[in-house]
C-alpha positions as CSV (number, residue, x, y, z in Angstrom):
1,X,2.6,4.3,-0.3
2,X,4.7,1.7,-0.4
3,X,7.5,0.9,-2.6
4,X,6.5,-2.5,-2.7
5,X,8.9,-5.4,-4.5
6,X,7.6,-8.7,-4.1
7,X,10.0,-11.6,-3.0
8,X,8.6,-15.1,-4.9
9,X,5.3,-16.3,-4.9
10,X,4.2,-18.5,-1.6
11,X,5.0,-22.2,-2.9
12,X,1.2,-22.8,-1.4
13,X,0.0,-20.2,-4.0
14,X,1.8,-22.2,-7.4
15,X,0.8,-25.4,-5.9
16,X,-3.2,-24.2,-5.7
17,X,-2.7,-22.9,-9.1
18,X,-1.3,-26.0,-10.5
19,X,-4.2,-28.4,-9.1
20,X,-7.1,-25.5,-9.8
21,X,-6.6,-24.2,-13.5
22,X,-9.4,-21.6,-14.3
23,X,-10.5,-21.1,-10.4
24,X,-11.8,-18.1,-9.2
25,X,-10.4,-16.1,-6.0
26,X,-13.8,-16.6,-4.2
27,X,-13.2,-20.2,-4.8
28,X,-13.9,-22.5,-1.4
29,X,-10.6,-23.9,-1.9
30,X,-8.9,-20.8,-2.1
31,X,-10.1,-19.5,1.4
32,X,-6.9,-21.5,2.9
33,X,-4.4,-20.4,0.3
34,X,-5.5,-16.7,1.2
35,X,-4.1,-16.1,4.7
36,X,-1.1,-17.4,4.0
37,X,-0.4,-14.9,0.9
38,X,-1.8,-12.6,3.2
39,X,1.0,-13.0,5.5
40,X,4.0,-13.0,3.5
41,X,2.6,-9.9,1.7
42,X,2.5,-8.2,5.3
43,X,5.7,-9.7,5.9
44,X,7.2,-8.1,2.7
45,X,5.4,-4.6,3.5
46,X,6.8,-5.0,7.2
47,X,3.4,-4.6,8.8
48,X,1.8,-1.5,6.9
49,X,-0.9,-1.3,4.6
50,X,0.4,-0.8,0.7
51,X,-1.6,2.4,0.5
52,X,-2.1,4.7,3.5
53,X,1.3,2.9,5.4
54,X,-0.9,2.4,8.7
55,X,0.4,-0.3,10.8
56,X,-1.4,-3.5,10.0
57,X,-1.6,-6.9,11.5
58,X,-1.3,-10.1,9.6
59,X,-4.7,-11.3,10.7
60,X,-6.2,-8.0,9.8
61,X,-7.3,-6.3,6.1
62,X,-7.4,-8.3,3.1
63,X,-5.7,-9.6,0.0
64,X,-5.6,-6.5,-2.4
65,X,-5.4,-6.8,-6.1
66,X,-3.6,-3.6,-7.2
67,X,-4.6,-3.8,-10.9
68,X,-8.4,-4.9,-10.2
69,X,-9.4,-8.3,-10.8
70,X,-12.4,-7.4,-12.6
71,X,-11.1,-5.7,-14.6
72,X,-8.1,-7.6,-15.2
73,X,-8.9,-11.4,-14.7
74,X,-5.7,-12.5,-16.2
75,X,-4.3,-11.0,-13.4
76,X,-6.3,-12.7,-10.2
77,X,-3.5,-15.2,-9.1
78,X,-0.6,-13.3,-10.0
79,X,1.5,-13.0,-7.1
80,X,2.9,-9.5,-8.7
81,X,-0.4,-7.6,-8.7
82,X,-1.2,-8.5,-5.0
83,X,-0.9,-6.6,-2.2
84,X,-1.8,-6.3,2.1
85,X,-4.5,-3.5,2.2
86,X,-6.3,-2.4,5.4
87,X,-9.9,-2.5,5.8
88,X,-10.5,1.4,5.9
89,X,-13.8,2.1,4.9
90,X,-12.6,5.4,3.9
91,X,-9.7,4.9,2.1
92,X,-7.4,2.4,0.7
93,X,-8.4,-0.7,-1.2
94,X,-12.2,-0.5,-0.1
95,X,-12.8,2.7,-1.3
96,X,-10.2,1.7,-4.7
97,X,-12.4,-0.6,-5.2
98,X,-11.9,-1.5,-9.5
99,X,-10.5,2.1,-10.0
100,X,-7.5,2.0,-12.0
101,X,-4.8,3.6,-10.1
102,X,-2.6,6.0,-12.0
103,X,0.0,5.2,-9.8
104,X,0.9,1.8,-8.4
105,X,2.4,1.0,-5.3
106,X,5.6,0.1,-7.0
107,X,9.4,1.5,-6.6
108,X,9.7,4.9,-7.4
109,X,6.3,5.8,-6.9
110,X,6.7,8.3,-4.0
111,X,8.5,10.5,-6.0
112,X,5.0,11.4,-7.1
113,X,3.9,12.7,-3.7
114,X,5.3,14.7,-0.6
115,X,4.3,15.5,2.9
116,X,3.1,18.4,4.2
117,X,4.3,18.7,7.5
118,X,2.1,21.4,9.3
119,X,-1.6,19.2,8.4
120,X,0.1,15.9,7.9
121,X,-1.7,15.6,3.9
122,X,0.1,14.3,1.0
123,X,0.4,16.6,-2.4
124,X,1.5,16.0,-5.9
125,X,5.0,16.6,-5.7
126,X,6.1,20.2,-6.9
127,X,8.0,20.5,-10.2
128,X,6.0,17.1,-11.6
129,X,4.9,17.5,-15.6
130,X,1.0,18.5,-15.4
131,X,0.6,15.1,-16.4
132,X,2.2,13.6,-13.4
133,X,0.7,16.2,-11.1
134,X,-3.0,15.0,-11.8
135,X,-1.8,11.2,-11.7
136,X,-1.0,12.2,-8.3
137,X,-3.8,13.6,-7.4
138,X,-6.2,11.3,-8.7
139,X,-4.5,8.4,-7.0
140,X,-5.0,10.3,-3.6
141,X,-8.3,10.7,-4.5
142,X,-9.3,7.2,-5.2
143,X,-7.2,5.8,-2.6
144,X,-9.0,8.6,-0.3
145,X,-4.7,9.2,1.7
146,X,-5.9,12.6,2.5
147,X,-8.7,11.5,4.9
148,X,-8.9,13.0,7.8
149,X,-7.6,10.2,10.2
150,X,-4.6,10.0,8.5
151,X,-3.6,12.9,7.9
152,X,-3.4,13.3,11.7
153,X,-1.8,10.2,12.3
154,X,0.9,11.4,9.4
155,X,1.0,14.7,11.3
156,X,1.6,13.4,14.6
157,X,4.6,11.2,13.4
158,X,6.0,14.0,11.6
159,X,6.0,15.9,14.5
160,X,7.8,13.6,16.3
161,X,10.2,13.2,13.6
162,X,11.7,16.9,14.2
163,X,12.6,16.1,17.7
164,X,14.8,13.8,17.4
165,X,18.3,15.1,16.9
166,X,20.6,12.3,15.2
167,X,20.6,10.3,11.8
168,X,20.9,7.7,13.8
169,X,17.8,8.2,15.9
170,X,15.5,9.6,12.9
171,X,17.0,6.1,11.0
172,X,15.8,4.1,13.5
173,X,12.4,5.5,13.9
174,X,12.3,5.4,10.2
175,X,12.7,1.9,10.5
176,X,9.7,1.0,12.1
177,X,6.8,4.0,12.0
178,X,4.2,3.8,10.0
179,X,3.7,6.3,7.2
180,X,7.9,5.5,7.0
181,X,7.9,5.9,3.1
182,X,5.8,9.5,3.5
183,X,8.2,10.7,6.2
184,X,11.5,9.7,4.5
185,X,11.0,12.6,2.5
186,X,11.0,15.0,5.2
């Protein structure tokens, strides 16, 4: 998951805002304000999805509200609670959907989770409180980071990870992959 910190708000966003109080996201007027928070929020996660780190496109996925609009309506437009999620069917923020997630794609959160190298999963990390442990799981769960496709893709950078022999290589390959905040860990 991604450690995300948001720079500020697209100026496009505060001006919408300013000349459409009490709008909804689905708003017609909205639909040209999207892409571009779309693309800085890409631009800010470097290209992955916020939850399963998969590479993603600026063009491609959608506008994800980490704390869920419905239930949070306060929250719709603030730039803070949005996110670039990829359009798995089987995981991420289509299959969140309005879940609350115990833990948020914010800094620090990977300290929740680690890798595990030989099947390319993700785990609550040992030594967490019991309390922590099942927040862990339970985000994986509703997030759906263990499915299958994934955890090969996970596996198959990992993998590649181990052969490469200096901290400078494995920093540079850290600096582009996908998955980079799972394999940091490793």
């Amino acid at each position: 998951m991604i450690e995300l910190q948001h720079n500020t708000e697209p100026a496009e966003l505060g001006a919408y805002l300013r000349q459409h109080p009490g709008s909804s996201w689905d708003d017609p007027d909205f639909k040209t304000v999207r892409p571009i928070v779309r693309r800085q929020l890409n631009r800010e996660q470097k290209g992955l999805c916020i939850y399963c780190e998969g590479q993603l496109h600026e063009e491609s996925g959608h506008v994800e509200h980490i704390k869920s609009k419905g239930l949070n309506t306060a929250l719709t437009f603030t730039y803070d609670n949005l996110a670039h999620s990829c359009d798995g069917p089987g995981h991420c923020g289509h299959l969140k959907k309005w879940q609350v997630l115990p833990v948020e794609p914010r800094p620090g959160c990977n300290r929740f989770f680690v890798l595990m190298t030989q099947d390319g999963k993700l785990i609550p990390s040992p030594g967490l409180p019991q309390n922590e442990s099942q927040q862990a799981h339970d985000t994986l769960r509703i997030l759906g980071l263990n499915a299958p496709t994934l955890a090969r893709q996970r596996k198959s950078f990992a993998d590649v990870l181990r052969y490469l022999s200096s901290k400078t290589e494995v920093d540079e390959f850290l600096s582009t992959a996908p998955f980079r905040w799972s394999l940091r860990g490793l």
